[in-house]
C-alpha positions in Angstrom: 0.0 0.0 0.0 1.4 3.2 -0.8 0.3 6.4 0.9 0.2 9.9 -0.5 0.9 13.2 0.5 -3.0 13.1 2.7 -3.0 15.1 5.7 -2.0 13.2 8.9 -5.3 12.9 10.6 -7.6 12.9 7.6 -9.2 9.1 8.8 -9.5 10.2 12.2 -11.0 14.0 11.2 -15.5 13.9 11.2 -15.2 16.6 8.3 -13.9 14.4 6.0 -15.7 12.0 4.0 -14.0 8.8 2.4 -15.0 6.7 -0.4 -13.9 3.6 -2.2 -13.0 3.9 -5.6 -12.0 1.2 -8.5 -9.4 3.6 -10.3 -7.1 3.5 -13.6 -4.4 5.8 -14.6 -2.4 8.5 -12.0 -5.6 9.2 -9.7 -3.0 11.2 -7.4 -1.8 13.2 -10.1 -5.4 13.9 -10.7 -6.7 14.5 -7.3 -3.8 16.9 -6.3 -5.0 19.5 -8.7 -8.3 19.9 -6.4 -8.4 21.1 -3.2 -10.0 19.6 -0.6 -10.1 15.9 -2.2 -7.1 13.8 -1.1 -6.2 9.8 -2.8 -4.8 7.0 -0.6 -3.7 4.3 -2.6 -4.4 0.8 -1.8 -3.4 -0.9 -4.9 -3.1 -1.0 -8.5 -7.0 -1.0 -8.8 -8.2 0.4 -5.4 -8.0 3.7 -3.8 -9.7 5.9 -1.3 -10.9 9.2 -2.1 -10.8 11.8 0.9 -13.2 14.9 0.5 -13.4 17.6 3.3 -17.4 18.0 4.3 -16.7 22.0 3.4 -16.9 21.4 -0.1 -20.6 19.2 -0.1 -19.7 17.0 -2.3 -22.0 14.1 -2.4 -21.3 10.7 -4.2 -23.5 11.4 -6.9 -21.3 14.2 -7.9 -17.5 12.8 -7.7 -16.3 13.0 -11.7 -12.9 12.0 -11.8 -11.4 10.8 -15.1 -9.6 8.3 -13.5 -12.1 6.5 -11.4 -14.0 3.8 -13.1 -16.3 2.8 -10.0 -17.3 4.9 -6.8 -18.7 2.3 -4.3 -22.3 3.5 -2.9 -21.2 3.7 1.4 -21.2 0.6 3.3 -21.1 0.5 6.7 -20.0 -2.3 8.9 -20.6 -3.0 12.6 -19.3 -5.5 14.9 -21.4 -8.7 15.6 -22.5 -9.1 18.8 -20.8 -10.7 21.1 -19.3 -21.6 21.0 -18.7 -22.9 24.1 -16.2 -24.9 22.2 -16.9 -28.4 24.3 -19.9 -28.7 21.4 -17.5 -28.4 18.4 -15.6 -31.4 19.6 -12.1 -29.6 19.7 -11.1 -30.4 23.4 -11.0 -34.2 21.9 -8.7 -32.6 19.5 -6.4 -30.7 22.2 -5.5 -33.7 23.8 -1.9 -35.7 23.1 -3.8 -38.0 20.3 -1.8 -38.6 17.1 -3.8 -35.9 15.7 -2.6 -33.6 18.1 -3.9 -30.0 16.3 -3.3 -27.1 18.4 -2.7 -24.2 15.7 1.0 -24.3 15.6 2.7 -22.9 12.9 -0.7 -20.9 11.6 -1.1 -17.2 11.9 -4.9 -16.0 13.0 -5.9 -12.9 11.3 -8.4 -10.8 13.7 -9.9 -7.7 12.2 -11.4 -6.4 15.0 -11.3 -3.9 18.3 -7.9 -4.7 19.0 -6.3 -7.2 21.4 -5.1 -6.8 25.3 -1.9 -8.5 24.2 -0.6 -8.2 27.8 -3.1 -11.5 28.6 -1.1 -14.4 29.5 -3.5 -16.1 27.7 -1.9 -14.6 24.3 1.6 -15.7 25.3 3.5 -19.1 25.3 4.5 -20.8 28.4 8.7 -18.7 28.1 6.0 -15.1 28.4 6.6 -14.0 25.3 3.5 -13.0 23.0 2.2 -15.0 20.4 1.1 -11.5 18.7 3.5 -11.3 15.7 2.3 -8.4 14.4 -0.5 -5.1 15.5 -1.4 -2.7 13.2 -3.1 -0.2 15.0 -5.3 2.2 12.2 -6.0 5.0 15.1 -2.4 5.8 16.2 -0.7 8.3 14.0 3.2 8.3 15.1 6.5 8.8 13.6 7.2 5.0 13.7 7.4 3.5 9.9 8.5 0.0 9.1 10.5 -0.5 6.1 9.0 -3.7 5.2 5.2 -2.7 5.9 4.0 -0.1 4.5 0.3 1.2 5.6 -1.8 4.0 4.8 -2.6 5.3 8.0 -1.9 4.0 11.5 0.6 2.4 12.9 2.4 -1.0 12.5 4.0 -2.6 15.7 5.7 -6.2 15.4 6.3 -8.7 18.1 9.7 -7.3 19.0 8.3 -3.9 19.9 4.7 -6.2 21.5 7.6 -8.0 23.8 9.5 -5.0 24.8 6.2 -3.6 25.9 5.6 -6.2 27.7 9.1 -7.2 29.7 8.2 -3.3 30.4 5.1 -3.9 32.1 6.7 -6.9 34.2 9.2 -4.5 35.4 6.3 -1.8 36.9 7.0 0.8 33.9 4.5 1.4 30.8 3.5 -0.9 28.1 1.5 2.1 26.4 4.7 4.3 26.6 6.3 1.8 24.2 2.8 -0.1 22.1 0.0 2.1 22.8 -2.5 0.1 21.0 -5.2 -1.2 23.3 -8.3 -2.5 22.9 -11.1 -0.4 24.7 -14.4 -2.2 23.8 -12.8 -5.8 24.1 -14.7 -7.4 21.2 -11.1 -8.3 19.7 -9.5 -10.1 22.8 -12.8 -11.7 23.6 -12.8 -13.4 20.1 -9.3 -13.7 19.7 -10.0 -15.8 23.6 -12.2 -18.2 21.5 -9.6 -19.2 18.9 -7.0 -19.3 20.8 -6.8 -18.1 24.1 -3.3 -20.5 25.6 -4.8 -21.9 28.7 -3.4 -20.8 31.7 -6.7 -20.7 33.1 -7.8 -24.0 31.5 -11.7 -22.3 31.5 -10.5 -20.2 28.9 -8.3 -22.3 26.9 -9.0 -21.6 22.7 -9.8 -24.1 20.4 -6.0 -23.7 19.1 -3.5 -22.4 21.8 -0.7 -22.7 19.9 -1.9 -20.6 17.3 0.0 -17.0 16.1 -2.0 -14.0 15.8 -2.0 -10.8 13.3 -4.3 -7.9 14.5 -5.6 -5.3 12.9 -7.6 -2.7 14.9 -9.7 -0.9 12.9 -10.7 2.9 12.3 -14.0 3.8 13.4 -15.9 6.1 10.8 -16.1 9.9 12.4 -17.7 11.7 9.8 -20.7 8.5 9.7 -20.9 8.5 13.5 -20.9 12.3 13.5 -23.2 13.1 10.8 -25.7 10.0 12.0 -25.3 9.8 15.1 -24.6 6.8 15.7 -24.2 5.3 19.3 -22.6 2.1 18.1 -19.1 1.6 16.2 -19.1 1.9 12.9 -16.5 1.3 10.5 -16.3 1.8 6.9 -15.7 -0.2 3.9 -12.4 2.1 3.4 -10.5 0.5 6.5 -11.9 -2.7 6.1 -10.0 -2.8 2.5 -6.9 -1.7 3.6 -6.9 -4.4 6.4 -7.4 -7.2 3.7 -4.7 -5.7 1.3 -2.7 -5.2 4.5 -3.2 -9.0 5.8 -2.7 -10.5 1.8 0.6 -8.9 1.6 1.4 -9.7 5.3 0.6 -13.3 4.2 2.7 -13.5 1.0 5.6 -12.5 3.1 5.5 -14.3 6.0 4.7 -17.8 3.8 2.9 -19.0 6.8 -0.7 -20.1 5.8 -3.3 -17.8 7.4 -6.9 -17.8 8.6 -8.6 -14.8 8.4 -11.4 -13.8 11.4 -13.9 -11.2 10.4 -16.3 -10.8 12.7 -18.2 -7.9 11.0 -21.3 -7.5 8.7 -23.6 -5.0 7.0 -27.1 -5.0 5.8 -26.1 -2.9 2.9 -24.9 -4.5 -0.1 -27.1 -7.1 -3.2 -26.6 -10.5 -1.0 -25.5 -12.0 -4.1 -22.3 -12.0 -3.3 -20.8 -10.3 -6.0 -20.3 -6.9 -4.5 -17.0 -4.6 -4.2 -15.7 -6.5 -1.2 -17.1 -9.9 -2.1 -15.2 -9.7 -5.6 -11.8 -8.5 -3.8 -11.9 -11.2 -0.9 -12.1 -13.9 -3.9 -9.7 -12.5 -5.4 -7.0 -12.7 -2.5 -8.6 -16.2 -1.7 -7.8 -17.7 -4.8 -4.1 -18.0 -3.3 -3.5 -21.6 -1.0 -3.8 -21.1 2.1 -5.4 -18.1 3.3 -9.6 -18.3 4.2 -11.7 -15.7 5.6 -14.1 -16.9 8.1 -17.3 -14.5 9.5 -20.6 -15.2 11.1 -24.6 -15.3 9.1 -24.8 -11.8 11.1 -27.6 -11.5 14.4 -30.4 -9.6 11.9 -32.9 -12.5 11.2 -35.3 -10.9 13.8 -34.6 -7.5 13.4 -37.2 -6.6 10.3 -34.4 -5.4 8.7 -35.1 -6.8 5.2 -38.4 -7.5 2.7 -38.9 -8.2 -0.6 -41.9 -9.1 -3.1 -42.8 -9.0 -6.5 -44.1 -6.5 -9.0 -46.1 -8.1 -12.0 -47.5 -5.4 -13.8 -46.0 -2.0 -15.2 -47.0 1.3 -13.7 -48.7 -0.4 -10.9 -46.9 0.6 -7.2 -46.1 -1.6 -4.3 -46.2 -0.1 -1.1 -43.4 -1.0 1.2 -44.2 0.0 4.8 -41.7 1.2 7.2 -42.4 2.0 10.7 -39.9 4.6 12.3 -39.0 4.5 15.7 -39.0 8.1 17.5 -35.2 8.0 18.5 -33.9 7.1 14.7 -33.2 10.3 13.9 -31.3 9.1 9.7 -31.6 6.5 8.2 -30.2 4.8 4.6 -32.6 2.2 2.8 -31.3 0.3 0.0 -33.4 -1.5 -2.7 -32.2 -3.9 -5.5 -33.6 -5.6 -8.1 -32.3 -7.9 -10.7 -31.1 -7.1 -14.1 -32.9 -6.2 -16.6 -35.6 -4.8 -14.2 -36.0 -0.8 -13.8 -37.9 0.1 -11.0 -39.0 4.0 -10.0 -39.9 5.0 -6.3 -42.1 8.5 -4.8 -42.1 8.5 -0.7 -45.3 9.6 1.9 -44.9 10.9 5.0 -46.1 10.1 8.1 -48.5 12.9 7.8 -49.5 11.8 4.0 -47.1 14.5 2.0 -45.6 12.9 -1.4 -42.5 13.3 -3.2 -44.0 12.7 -6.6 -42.0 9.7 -8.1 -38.8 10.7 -8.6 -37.1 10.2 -12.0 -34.4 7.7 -12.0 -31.8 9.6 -13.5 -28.0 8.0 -13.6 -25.3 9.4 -11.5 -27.0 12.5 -10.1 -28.8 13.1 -6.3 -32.5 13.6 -6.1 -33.1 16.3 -3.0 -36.9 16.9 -1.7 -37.3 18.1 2.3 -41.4 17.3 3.5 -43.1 20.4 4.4 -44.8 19.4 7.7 -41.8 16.6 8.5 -39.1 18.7 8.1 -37.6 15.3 6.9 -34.7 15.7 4.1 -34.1 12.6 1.4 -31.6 12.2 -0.5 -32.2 9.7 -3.6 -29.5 7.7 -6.0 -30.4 5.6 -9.1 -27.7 3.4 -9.9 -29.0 1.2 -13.2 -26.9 -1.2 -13.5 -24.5 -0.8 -10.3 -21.0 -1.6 -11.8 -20.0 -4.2 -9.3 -23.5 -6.2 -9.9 -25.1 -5.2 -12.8 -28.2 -4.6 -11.4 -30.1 -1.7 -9.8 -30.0 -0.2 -6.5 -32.2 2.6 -5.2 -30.5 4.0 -2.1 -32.6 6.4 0.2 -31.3 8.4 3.1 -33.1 10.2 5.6 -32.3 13.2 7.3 -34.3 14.8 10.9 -36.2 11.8 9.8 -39.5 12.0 11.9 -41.2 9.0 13.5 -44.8 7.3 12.1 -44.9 5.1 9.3 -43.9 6.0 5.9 -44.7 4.5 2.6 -41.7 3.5 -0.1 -43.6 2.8 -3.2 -42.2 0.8 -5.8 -43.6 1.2 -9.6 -42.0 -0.9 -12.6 -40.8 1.1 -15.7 -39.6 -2.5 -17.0 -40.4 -6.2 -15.7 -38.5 -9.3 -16.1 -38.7 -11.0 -13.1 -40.3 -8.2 -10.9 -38.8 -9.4 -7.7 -37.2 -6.9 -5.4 -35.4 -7.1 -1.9 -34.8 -4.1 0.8 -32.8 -3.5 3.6 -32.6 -1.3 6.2 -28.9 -0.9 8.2 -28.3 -3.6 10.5 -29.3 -3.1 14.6 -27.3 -0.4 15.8 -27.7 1.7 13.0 -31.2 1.1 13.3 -32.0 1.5 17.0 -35.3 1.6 18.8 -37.7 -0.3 16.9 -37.6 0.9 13.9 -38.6 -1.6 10.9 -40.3 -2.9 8.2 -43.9 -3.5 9.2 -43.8 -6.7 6.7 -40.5 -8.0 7.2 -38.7 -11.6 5.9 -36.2 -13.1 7.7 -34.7 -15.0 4.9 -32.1 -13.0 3.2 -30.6 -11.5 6.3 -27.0 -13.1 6.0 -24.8 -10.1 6.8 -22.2 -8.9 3.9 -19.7 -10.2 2.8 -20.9 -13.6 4.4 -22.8 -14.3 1.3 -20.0 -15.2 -0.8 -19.2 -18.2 -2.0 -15.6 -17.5 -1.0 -15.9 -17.1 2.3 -16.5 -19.5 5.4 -20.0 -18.3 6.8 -21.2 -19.5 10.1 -24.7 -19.7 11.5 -25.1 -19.7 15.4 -27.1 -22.4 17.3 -28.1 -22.9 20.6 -25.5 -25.6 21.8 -27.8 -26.8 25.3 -30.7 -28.0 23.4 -30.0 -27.9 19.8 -32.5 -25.3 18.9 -32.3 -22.9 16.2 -31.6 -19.1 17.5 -34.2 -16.9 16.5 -31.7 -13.7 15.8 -28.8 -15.7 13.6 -28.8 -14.8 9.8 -30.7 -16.9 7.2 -29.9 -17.5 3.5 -32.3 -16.4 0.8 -35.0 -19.4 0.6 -34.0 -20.2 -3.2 -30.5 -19.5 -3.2 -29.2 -20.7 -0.3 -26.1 -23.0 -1.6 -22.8 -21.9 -0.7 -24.0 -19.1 1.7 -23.9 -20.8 5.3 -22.0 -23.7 5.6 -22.2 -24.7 8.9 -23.9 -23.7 12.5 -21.6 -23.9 15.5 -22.9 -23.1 19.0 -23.4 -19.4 19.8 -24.1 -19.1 23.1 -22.8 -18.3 26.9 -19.2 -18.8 25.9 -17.0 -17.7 28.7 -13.5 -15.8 27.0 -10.7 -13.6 27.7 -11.7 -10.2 28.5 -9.1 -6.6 29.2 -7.4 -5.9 32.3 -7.1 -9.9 33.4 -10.9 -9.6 33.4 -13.8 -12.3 31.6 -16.6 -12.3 30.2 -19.8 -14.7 28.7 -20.6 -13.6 24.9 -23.3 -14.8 22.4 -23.7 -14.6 18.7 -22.7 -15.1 15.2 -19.4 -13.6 16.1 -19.0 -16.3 18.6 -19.7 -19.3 16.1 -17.4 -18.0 13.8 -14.8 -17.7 16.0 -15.3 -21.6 16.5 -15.4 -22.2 12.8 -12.0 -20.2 12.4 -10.5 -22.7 15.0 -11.7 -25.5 13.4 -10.3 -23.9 10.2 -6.8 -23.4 11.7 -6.8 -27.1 12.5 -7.4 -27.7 8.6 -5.0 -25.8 7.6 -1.8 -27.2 10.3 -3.1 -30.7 9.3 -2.9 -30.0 5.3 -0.6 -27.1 5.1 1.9 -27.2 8.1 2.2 -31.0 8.3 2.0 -31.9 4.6 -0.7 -34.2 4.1 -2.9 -31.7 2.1 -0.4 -28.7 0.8 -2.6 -27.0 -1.5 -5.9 -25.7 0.4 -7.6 -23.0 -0.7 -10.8 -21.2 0.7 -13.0 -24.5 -1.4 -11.6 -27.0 0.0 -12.0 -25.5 3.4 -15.6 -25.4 2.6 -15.7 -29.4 1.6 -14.0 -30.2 4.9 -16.5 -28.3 6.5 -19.6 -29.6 4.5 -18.5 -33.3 5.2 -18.0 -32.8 9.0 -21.1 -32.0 10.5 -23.7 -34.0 12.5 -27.9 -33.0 11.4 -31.0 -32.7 13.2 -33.4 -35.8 12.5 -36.2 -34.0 10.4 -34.2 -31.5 8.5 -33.4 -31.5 5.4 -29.9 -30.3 4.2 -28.4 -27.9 3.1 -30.5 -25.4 4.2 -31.2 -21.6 4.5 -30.6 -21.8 8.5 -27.4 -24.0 9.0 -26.2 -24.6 5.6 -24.6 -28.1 5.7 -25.0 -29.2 9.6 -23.5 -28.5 12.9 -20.1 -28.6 12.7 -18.4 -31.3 14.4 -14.3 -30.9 14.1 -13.7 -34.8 15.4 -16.0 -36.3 12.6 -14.7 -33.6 10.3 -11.1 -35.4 10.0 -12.8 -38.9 10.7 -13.6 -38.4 7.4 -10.8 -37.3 5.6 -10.4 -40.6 3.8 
């Protein structure tokens, strides 16, 4: 990654605004001949454009000769935080011939961060099993020759062990690797897959594992300008963490397993999207796999969808605004080669008009009595999917229930899906008064290239009503397994622990059953060549299933995973 000449505190600054772009030619070169806009490069395709808030620019008006593709905002939260005595791994941690505790396999976690002075994150000698921290919130002086970030800070295991011997001897760790992790999402997961054991309560699925961290940015200018009480982080910094971890990867030539335990609602759910597309991409290399969770947004009438079937005729979608969601962003999709219009009522019965779908500009209207401001964007085709995407945003938005209506210009297929931001973004109960819970797998979990986890209630086997389900007709390839999801006890900051739930949690079991793949095949030779497929076959043929279901399915893809069966049947 190569970083320009961008002010030092541009990703940390709420006036600036920063979007993904798909580039060709010398963007920088381009960019520095306008003030106010700034380019980071990622790589040879990808870049992020900075633009200060002063100049109100909005996406629909970004014309830069060299950028092919500006990616629509997405916005990613954290989910919420398997007792691992369901998966079957403590069979594995025992002296067995297949004796699989992680060693020699490096754990990506894109996360909160990492309390890397936990014993439970060093080997028996005290030192860490951290090899490397890059920290995207710190701005410092400190530059390594052979990583090279766009913002942030990079610290290595040397600098991780000095800070530690430090802290043993009564002076400061921060003084020396300031990088800590305040809302403990990171160490808690990172406790999951591979927490060491010296309190054997807490002991990971693989102890012996290595761990790469990268703690992420937190969006200012989306929190500011939405007020959003969660954290949020955008597609921008999630990139650069990938591009970050790929090159990490190709360097180290250790095989690596990738934990993402984020998700968005926004995005087609195909699977083909900006992120999707990149992710296979780096995947298509042996051994590296990136593992995430369904998402926790089954229950949360987030999504709908139905079917227009004649021209000119609107569908009313119904949404139901809670009093303390103050903006909001709707996205709705439907499949090449449909074109679909949309006019909006208020609460108190005031209409937009339609709204002409015109390419590449923003539609304003503010509502009289609401005091209410929309923005509107017509993207027909999107360039990542090829299909088109109406995204909405709400300003002031006031509460009642307001009416999206659909009409057809052009029917194929006539089907259409929406989503509303995932809980968090949406808070109080704000919804879709007809809402479907299938299609609610959190981004970029519905690729086919990625490991996607489903949570289940370990104790009783029962389905949990908030983890993510596949579409109902497209549900191949989406989840692949279930892994238990609830009341797992893990590390926690400052020596503390804590009991977690979700599809964060499952996935974090999944990625230790992963790294136990990948030292079996990769690190001891008998399978060399693994790539993110043949993860996903291991997976599909080691699972146990509930008498009366029928698999796959939308819910838990192939089964419930179940490690000890999964290399029982290796042969």
């Amino acid at each position: 990654m190569k970083q320009s000449m961008v002010p030092e505190k541009i990703f940390s600054d709420s006036n600036y605004y920063h979007y993904m772009v798909q580039y060709e030619g010398n963007i920088e070169d381009e960019v520095s001949k306008m003030p106010g806009y700034y380019a980071t490069i990622i790589n040879d395709n990808y870049a992020i454009i900075s633009i200060s808030g002063d100049l109100k620019v909005d996406i629909g008006d970004i014309r830069l000769t060299t950028v092919v593709y500006v990616k629509p905002t997405e916005m990613y939260t954290l989910q919420d935080v398997s007792p691992i005595e369901a998966s079957g791994a403590r069979f594995l941690q025992l002296n067995l011939p297949l004796s699989l505790n992680g060693k020699g396999v490096n754990v990506a976690v894109i996360d909160s961060g990492i309390d890397y002075l936990s014993d439970e994150f060093m080997t028996a000698a005290g030192e860490t099993r951290v090899e490397c921290i890059w920290d995207q919130t710190i701005i410092s002086n400190e530059k390594d020759n052979d990583i090279s970030v766009p913002f942030g800070t990079v610290y290595r295991k040397e600098k991780v062990n000095d800070a530690i011997k430090a802290y043993r001897e009564g002076k400061s760790p921060y003084d020396i690797v300031p990088s800590r992790d305040q809302i403990g999402h990171g160490t808690n997961m990172s406790g999951i897959i591979g927490a060491t054991g010296k309190n054997p309560e807490l002991k990971g699925i693989v102890p012996e594992c290595d761990f790469v961290v990268v703690k992420l940015m937190i969006d200012a200018a989306y929190q500011a300008q939405f007020d959003v009480k969660v954290p949020v982080f955008n597609l921008t910094s999630i990139f650069s963490a990938l591009q970050f971890l790929y090159e990490y990867a190709l360097k180290s030539r250790k095989p690596m397993i990738v934990y993402f335990p984020l998700g968005t609602n926004l995005g087609s759910h195909k699977g083909n999207g900006i992120l999707e597309e990149y992710i296979e991409s780096i995947t298509s290399s042996s051994g590296i796999v990136l593992v995430t969770g369904a998402g926790n947004q089954r229950d949360a009438g987030g999504h709908t969808s139905g079917t227009i079937s004649q021209v000119d005729t609107p569908i009313a979608i119904e949404l139901e605004v809670s009093p303390e969601q103050k903006h909001l962003i709707i996205d709705i999709w439907t499949e090449l080669p449909n074109v679909m219009t949309i006019d909006i009522v208020s609460p108190s019965g005031e209409n937009t008009g339609i709204i002409p779908s015109i390419i590449n500009s923003t539609r304003n209207y503010t509502f009289v009595f609401e005091k209410t401001s929309i923005k509107v964007n017509y993207y027909f085709p999107e360039e990542s999917t090829g299909d088109e995407l109406i995204r909405i945003r709400f300003y002031s938005l006031q509460p009642g229930i307001w009416l999206l209506r659909l009409r057809a210009k052009y029917i194929l297929s006539g089907v259409y899906n929406a989503w509303l931001p995932q809980r968090g973004i949406t808070v109080g109960n704000t919804k879709f008064s007809s809402s479907d819970p299938y299609g609610t797998v959190t981004n970029p979990g519905t690729s086919s290239y990625v490991v996607t986890a489903a949570a289940y209630n370990q104790n009783n086997n029962n389905v949990l009503n908030y983890s993510g389900v596949a579409f109902r007709d497209n549900l191949i390839d989406v989840i692949d397994v279930a892994a238990g999801g609830v009341n797992a006890l893990t590390v926690a900051p400052s020596n503390k622990t804590a009991i977690v739930n979700g599809t964060s949690v499952s996935s974090a079991v999944v990625a230790g059953a992963c790294v136990m793949l990948f030292q079996w095949g990769i690190v001891q030779g008998n399978d060399p060549y693994i790539y993110s497929q043949t993860v996903k076959a291991y997976l599909a043929k080691g699972t146990s299933r509930r008498s009366g279901d029928i698999y796959p399915n939308a819910r838990w893809g192939y089964g419930i995973l179940d490690i000890v069966k999964m290399f029982q049947n290796m042969e």
